[in-house]
N, CA, C and O atoms as CSV, one atom per row, in Angstrom:
chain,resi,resn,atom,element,x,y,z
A,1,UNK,N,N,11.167,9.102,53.973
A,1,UNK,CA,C,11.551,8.159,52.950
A,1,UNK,C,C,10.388,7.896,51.991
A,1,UNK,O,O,10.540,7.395,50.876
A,2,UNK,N,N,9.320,8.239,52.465
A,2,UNK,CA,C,7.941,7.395,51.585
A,2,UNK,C,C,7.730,8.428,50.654
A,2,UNK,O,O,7.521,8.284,49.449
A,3,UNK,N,N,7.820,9.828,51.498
A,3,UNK,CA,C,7.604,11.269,50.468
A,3,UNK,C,C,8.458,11.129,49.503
A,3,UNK,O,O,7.996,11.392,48.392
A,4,UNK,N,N,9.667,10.769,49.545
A,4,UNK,CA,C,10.735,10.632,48.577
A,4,UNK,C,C,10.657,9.646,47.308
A,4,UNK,O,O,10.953,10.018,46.172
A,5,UNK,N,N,10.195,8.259,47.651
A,5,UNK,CA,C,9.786,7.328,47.035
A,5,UNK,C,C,8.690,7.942,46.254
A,5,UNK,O,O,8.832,8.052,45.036
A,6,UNK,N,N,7.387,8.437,46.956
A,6,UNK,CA,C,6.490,8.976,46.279
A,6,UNK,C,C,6.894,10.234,44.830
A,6,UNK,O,O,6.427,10.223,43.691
A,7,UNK,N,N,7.872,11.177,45.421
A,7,UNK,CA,C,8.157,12.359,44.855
A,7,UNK,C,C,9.226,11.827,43.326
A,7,UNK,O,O,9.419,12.518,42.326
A,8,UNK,N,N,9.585,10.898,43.502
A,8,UNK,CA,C,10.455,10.200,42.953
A,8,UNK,C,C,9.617,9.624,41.722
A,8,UNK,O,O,10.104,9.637,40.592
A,9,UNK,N,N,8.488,9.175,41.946
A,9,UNK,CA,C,7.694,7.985,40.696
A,9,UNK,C,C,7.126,9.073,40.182
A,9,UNK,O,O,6.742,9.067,39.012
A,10,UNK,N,N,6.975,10.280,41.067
A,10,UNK,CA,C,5.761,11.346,40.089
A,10,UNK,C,C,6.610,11.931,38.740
A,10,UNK,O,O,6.295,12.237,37.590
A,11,UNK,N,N,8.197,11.908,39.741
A,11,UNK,CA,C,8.926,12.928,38.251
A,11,UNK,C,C,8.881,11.944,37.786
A,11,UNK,O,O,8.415,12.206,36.677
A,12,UNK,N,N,9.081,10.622,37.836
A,12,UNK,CA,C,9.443,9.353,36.415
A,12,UNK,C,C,8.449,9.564,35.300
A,12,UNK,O,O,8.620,9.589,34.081
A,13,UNK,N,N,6.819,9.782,36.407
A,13,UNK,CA,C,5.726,9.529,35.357
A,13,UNK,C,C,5.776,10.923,34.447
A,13,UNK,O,O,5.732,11.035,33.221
A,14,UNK,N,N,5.884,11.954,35.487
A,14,UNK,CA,C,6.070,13.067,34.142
A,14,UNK,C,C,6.703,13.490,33.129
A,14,UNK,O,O,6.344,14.070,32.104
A,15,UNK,N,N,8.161,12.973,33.708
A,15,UNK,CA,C,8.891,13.126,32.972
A,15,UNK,C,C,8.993,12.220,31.541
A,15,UNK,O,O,9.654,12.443,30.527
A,16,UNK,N,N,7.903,10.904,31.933
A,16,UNK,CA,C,7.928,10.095,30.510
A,16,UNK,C,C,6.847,10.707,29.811
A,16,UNK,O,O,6.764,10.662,28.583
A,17,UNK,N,N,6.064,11.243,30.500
A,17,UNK,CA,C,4.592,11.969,29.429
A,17,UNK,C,C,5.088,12.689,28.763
A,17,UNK,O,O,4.895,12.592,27.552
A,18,UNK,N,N,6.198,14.026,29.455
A,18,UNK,CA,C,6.721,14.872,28.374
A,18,UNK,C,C,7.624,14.775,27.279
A,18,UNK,O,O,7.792,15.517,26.312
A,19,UNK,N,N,8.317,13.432,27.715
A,19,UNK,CA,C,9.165,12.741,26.480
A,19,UNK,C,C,8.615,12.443,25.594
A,19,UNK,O,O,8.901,12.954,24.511
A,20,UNK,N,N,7.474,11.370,25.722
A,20,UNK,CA,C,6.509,11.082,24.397
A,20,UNK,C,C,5.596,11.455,23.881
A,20,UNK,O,O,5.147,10.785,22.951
A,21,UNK,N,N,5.059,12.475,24.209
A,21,UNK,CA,C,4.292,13.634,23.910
A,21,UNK,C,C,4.767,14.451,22.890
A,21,UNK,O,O,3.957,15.236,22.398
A,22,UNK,N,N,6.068,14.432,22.405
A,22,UNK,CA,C,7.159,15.252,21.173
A,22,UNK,C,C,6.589,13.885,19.863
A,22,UNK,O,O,6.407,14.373,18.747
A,23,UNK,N,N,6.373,12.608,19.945
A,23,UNK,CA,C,6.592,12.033,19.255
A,23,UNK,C,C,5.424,11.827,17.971
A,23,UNK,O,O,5.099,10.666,17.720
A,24,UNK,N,N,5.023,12.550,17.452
A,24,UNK,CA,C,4.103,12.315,16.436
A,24,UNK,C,C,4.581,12.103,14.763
A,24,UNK,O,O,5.458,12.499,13.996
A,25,UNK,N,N,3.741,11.473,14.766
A,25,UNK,CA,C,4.135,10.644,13.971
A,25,UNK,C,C,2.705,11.164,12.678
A,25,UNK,O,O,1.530,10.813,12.778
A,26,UNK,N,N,3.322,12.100,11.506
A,26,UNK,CA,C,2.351,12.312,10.288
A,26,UNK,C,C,2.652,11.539,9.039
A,26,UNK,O,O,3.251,11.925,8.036
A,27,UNK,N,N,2.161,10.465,9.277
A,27,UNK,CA,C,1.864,9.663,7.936
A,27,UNK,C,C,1.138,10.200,6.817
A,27,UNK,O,O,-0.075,10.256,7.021
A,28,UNK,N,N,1.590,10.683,5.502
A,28,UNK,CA,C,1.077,10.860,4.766
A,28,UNK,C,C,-0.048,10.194,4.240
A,28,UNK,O,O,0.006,9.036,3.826
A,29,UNK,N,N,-1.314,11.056,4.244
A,29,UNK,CA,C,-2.530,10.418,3.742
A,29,UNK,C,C,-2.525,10.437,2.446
A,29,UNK,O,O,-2.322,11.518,1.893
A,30,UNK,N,N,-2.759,9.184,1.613
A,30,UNK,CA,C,-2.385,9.229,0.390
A,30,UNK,C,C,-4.143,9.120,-0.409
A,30,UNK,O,O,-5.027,8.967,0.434
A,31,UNK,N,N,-4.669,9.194,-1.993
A,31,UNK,CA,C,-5.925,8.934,-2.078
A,31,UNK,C,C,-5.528,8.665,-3.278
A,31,UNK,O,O,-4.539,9.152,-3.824
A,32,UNK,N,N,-6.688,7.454,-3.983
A,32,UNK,CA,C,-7.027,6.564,-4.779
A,32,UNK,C,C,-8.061,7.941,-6.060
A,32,UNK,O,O,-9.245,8.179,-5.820
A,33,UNK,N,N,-7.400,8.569,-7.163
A,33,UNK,CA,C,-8.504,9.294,-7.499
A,33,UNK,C,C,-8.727,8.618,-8.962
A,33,UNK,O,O,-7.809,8.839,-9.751
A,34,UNK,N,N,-9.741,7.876,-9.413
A,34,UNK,CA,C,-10.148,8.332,-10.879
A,34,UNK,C,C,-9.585,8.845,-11.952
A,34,UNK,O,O,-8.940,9.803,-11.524
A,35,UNK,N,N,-9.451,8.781,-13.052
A,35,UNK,CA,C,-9.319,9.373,-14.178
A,35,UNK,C,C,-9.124,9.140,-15.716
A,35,UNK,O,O,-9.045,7.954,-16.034
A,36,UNK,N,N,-9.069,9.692,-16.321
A,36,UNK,CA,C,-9.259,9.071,-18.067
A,36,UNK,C,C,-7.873,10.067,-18.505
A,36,UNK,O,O,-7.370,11.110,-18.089
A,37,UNK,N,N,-7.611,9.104,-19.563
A,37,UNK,CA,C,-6.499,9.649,-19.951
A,37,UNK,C,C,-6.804,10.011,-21.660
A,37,UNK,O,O,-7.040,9.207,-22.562
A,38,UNK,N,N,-6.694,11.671,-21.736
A,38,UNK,CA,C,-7.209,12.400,-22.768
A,38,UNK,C,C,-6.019,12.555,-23.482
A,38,UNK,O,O,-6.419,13.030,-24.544
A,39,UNK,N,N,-4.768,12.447,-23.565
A,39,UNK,CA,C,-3.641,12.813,-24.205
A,39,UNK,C,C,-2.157,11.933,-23.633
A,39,UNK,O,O,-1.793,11.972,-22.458
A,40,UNK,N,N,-1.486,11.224,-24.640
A,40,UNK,CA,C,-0.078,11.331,-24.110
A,40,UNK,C,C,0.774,11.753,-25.552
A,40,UNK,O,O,0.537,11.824,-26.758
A,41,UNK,N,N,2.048,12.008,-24.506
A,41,UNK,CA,C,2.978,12.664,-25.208
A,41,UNK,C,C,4.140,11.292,-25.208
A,41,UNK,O,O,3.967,10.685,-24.151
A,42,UNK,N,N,4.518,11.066,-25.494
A,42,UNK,CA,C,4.970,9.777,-25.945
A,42,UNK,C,C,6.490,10.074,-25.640
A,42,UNK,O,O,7.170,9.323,-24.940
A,43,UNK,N,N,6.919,11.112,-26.163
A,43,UNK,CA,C,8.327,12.126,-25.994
A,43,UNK,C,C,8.983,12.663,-24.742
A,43,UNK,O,O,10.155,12.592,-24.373
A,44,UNK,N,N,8.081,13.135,-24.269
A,44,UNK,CA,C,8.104,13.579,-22.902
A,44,UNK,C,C,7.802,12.746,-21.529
A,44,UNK,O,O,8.312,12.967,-20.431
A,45,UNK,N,N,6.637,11.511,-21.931
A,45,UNK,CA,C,6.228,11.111,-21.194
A,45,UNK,C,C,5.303,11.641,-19.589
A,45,UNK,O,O,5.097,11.293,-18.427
A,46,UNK,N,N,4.994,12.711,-20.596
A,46,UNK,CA,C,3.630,13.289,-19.713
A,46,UNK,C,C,2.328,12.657,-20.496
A,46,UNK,O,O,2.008,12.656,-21.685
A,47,UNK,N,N,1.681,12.088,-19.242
A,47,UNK,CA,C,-0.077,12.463,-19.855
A,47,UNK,C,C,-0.877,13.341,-19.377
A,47,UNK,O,O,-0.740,13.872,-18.275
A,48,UNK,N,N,-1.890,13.585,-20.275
A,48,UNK,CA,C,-3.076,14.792,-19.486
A,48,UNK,C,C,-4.340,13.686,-19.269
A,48,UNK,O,O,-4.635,12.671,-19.901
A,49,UNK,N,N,-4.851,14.228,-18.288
A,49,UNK,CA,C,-6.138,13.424,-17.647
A,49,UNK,C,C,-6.973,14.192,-17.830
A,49,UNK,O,O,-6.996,15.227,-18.496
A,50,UNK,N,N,-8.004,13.491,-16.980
A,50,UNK,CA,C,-9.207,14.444,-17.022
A,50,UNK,C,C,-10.256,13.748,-15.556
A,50,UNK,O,O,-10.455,12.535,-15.627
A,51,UNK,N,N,-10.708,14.293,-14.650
A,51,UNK,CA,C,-11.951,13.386,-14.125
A,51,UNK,C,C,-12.710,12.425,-14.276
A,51,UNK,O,O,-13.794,12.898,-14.617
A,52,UNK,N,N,-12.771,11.302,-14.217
A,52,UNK,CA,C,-13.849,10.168,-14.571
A,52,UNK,C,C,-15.083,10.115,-14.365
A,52,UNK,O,O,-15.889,9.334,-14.871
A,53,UNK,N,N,-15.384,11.462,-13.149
A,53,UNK,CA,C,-16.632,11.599,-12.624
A,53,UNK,C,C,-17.321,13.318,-12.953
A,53,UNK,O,O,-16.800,14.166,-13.677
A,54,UNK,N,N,-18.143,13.401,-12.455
A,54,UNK,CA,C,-18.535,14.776,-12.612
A,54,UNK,C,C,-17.722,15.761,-11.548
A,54,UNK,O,O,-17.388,16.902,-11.867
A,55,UNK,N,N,-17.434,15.163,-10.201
A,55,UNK,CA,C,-16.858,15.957,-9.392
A,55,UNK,C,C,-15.626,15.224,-9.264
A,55,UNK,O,O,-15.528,14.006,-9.417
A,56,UNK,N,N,-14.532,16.145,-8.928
A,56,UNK,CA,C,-12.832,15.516,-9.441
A,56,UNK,C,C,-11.998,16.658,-8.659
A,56,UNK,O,O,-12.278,17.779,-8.233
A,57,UNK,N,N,-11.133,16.051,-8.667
A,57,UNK,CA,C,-9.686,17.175,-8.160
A,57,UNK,C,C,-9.065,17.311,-9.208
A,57,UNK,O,O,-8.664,18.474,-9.158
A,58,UNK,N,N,-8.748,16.899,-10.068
A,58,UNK,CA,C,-7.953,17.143,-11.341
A,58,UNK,C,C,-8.649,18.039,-12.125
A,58,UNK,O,O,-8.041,19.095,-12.299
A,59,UNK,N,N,-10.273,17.916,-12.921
A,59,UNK,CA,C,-10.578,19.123,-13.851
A,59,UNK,C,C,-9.758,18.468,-14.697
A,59,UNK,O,O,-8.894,17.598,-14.582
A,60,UNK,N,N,-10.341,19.232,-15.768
A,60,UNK,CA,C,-10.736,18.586,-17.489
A,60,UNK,C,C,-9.071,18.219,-18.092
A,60,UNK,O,O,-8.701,17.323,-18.851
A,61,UNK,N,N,-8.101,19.577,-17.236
A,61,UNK,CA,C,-6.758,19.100,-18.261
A,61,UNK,C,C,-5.577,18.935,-17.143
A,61,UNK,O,O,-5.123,20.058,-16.926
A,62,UNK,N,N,-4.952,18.002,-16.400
A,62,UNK,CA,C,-4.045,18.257,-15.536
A,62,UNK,C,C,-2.993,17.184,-16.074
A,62,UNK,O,O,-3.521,16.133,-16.435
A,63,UNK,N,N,-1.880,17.234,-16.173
A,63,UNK,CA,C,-0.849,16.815,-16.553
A,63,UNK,C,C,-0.211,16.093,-15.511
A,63,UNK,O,O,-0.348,16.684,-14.440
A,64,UNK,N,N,0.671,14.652,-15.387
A,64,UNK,CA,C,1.213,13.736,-15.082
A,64,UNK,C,C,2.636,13.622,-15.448
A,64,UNK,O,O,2.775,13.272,-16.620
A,65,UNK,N,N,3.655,13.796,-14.850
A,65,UNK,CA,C,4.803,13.047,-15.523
A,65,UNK,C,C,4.887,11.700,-15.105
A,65,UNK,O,O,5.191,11.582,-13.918
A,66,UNK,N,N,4.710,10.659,-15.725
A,66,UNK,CA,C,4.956,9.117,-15.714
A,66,UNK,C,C,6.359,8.950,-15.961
A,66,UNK,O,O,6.540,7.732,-15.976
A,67,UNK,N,N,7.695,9.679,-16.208
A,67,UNK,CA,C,8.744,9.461,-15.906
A,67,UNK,C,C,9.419,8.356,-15.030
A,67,UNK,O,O,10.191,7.467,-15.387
A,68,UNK,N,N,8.961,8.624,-13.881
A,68,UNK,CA,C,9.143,8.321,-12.798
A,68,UNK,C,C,8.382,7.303,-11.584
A,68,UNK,O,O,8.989,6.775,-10.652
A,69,UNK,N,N,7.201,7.207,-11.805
A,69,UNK,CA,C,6.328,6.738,-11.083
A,69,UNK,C,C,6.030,5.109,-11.568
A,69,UNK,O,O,6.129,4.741,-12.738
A,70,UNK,N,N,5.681,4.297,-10.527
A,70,UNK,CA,C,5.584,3.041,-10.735
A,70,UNK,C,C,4.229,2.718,-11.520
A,70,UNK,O,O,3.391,3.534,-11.135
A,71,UNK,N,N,3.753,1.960,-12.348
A,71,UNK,CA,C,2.692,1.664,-13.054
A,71,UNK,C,C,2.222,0.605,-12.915
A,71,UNK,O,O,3.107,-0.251,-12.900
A,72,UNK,N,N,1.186,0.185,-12.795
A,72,UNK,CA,C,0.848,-0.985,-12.685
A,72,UNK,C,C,-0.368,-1.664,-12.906
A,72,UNK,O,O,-1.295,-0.917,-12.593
A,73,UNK,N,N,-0.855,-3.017,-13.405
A,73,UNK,CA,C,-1.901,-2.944,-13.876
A,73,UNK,C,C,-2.378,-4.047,-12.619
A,73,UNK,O,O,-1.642,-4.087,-11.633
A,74,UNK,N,N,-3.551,-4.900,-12.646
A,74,UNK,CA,C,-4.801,-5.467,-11.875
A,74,UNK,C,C,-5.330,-6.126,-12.226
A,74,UNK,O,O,-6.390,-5.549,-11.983
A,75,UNK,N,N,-5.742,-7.342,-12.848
A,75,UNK,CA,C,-6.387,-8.119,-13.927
A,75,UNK,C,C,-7.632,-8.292,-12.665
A,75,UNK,O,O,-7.352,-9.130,-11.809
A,76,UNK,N,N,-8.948,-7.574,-12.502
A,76,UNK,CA,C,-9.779,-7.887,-11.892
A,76,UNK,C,C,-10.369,-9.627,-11.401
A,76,UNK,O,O,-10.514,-10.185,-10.314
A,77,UNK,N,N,-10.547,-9.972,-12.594
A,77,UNK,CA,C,-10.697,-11.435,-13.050
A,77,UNK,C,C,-9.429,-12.568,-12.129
A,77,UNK,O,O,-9.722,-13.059,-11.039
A,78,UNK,N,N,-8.698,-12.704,-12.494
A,78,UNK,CA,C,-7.704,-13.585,-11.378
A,78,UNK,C,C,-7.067,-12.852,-10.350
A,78,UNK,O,O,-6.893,-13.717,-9.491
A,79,UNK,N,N,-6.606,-11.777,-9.900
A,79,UNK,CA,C,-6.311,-10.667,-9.033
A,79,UNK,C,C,-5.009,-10.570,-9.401
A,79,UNK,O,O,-4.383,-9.750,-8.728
A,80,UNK,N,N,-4.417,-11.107,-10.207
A,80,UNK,CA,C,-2.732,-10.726,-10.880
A,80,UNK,C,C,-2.538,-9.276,-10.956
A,80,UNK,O,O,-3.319,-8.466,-11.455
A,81,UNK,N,N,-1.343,-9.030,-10.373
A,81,UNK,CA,C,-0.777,-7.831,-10.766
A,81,UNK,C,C,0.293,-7.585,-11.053
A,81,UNK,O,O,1.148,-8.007,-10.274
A,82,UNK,N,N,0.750,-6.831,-12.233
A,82,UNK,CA,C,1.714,-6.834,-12.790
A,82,UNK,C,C,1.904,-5.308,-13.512
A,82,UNK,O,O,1.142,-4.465,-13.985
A,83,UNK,N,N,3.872,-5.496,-13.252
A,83,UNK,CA,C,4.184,-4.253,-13.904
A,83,UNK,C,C,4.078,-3.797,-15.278
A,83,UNK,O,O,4.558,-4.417,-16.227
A,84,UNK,N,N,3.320,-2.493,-15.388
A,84,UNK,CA,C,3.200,-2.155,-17.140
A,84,UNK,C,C,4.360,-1.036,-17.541
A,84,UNK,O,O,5.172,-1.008,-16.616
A,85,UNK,N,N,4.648,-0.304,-18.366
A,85,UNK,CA,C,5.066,0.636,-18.663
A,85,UNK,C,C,4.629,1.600,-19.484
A,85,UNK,O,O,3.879,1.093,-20.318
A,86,UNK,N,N,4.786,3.121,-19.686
A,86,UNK,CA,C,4.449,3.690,-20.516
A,86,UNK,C,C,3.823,3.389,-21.789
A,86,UNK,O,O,2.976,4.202,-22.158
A,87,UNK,N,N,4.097,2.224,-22.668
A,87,UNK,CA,C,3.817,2.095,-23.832
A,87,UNK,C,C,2.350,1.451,-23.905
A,87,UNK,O,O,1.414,1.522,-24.702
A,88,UNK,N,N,2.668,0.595,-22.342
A,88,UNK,CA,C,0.855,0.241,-22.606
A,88,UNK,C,C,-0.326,1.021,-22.027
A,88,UNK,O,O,-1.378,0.456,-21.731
A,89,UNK,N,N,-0.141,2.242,-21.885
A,89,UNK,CA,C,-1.176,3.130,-21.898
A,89,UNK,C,C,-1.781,3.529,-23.285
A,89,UNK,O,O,-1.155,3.711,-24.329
A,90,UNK,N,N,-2.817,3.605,-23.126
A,90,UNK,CA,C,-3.848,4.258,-24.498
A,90,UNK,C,C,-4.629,5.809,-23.922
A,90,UNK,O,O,-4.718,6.123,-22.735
A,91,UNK,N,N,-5.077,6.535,-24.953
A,91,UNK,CA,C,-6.014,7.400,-24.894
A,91,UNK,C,C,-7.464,6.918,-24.818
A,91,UNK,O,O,-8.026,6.402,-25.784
A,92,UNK,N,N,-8.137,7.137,-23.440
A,92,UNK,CA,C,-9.326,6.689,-23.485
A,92,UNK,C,C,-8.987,5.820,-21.604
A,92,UNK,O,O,-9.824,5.782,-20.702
A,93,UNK,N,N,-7.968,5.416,-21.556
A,93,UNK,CA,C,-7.773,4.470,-20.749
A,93,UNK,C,C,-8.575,5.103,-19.545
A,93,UNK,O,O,-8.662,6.329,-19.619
A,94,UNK,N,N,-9.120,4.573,-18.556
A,94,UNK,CA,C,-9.263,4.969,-17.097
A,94,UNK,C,C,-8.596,4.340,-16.123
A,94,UNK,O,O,-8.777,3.123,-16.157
A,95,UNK,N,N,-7.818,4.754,-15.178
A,95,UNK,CA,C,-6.756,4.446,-14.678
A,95,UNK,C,C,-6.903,5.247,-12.920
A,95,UNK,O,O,-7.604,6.221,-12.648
A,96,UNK,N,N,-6.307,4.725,-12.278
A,96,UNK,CA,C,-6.842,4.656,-10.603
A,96,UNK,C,C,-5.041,5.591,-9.865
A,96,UNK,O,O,-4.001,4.989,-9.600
A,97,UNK,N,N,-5.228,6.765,-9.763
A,97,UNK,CA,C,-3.637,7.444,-9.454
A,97,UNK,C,C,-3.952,7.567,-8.191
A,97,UNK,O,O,-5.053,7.842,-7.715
A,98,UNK,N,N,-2.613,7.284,-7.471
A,98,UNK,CA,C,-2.194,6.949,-6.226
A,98,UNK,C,C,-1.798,8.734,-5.704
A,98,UNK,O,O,-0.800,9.164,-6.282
A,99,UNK,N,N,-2.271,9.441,-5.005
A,99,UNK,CA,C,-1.747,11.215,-4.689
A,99,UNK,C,C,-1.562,11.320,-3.422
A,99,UNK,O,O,-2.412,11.003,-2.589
A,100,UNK,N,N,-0.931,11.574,-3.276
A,100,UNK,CA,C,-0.716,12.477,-1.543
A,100,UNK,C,C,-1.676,13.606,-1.328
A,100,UNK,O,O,-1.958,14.263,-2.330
A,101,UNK,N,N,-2.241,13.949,-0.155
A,101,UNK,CA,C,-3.587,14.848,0.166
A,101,UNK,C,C,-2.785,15.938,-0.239
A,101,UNK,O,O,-3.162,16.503,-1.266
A,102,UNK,N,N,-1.611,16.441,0.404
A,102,UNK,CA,C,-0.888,16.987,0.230
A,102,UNK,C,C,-0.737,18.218,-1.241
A,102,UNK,O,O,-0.941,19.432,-1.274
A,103,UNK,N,N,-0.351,17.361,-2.190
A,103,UNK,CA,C,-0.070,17.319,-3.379
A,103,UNK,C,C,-2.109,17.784,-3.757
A,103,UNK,O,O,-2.548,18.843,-4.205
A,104,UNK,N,N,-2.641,16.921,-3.481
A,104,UNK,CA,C,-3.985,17.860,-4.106
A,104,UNK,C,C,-4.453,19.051,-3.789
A,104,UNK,O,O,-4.971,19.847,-4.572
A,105,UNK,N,N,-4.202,19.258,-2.126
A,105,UNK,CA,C,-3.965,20.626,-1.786
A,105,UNK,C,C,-3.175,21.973,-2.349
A,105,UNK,O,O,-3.574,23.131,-2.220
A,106,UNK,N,N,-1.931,21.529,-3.019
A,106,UNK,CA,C,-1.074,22.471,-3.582
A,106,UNK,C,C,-1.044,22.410,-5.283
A,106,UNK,O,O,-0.113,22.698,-6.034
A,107,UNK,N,N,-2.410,21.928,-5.608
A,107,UNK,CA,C,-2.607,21.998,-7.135
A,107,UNK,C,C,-2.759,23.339,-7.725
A,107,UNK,O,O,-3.586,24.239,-7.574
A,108,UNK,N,N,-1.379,23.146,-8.663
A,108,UNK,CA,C,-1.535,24.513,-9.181
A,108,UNK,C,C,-1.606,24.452,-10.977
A,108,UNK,O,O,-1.475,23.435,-11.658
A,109,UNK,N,N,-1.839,25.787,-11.448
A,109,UNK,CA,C,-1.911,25.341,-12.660
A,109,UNK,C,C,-0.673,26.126,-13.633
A,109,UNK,O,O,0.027,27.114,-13.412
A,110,UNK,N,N,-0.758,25.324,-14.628
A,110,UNK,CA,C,0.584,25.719,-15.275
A,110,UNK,C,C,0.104,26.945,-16.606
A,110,UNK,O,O,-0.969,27.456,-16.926
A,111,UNK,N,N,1.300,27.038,-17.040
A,111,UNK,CA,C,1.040,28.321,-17.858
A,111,UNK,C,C,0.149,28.526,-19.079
A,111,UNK,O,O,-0.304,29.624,-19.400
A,112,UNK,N,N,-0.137,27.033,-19.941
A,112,UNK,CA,C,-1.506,26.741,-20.230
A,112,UNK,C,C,-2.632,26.962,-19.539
A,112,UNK,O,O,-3.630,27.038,-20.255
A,113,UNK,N,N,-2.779,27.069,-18.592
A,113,UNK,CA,C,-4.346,26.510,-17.793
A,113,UNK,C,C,-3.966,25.317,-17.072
A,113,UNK,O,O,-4.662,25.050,-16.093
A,114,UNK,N,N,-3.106,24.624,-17.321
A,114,UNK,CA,C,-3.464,22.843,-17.475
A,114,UNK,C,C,-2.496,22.766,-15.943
A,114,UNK,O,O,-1.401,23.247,-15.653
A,115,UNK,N,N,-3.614,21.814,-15.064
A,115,UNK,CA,C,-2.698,21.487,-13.756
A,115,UNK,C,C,-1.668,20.643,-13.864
A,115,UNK,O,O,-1.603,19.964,-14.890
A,116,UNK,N,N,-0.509,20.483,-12.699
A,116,UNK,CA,C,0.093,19.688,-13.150
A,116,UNK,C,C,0.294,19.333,-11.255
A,116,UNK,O,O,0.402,20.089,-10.290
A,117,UNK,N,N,0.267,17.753,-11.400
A,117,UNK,CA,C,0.128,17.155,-10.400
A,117,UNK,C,C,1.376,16.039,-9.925
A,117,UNK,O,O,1.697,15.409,-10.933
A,118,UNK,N,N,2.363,15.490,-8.449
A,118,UNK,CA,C,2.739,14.572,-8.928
A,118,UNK,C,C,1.953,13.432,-8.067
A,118,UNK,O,O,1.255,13.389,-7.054
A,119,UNK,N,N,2.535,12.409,-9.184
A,119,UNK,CA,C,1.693,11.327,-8.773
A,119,UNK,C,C,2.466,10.291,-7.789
A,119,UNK,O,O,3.671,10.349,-8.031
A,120,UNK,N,N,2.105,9.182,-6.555
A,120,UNK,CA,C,2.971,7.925,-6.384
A,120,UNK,C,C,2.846,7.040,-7.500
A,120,UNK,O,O,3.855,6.560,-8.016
A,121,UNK,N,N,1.551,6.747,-7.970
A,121,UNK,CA,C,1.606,5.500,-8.335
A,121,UNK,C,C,0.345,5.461,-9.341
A,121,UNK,O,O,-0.789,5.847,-9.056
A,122,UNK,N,N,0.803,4.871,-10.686
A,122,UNK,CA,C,-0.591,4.896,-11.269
A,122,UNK,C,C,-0.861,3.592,-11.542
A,122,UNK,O,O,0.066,2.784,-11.577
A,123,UNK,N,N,-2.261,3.177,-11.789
A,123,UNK,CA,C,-2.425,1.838,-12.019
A,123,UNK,C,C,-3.449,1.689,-13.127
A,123,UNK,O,O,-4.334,2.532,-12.985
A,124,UNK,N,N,-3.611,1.017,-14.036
A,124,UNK,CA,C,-4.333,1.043,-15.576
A,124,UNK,C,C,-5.755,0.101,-14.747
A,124,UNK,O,O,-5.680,-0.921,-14.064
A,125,UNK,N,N,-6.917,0.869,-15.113
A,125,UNK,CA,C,-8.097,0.367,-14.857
A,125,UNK,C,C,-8.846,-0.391,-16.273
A,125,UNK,O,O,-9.810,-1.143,-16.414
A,126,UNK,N,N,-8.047,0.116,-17.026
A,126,UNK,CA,C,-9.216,-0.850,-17.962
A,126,UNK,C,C,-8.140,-2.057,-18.279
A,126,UNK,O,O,-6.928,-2.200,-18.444
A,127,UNK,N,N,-9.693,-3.051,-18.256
A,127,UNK,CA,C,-9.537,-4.076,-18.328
A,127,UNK,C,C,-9.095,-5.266,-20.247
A,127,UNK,O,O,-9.912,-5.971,-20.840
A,128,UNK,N,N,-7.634,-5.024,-20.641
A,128,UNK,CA,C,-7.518,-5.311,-21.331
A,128,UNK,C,C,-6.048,-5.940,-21.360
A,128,UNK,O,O,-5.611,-5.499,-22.423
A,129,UNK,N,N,-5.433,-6.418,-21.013
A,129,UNK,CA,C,-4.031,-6.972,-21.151
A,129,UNK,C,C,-4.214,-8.031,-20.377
A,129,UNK,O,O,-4.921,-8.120,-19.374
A,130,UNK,N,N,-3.607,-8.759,-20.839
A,130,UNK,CA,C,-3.887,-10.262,-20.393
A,130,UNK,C,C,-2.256,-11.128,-20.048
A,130,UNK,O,O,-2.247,-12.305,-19.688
């Protein structure tokens, strides 16, 4: 009876290791990158960026569709945040894009030269809207 009892808890325990052992769980690592915004198209609602720094994942011309993606600005000063839209972007702006590792890994470039990336989430870094 005791071998049995015994033989009994070992399959329980193994049998739960091998159940939850299937369960992983890949959360997309997402990253905060830099960038200046060298061009929009107003029509299309693409912009082209560029690196803010000397070293970058984007490079000098990579393209954005803002179509789609949430925008948002940061008022450093009181910590307000609030939704912007397309129109209040400028050329010149530096702005903080939300990417999946993913997505920087599979940067490719388009038939210009010019990468084209998608984004989650962009957020306007300079400090001007009130």
């Amino acid at each position: 009876m005791k071998k049995m009892i015994m033989a009994l808890c070992i399959f329980i325990c193994v049998f739960t290791l091998v159940a939850c052992s299937g369960q992983q769980t890949n959360e997309p690592l997402t990253l905060g990158v830099n960038a200046i915004i060298t061009e929009i198209d107003k029509e299309n609602r693409i912009i082209t960026t560029k690196d803010s720094g000397e070293e970058g994942v984007l490079g000098n011309d990579c393209l954005i569709d803002c179509s789609k993606i949430p925008m948002i600005y940061c008022n450093y000063d009181t910590q307000d945040v609030v939704d912007i839209t397309f129109d209040d972007l400028q050329v010149g702006d530096e702005i903080i894009l939300t990417i999946r590792s993913s997505e920087i890994e599979n940067l490719q470039k388009e038939d210009d030269n010019k990468a084209k990336i998608a984004v989650e989430q962009l957020q306007l870094g300079t400090q001007r809207i009130k």
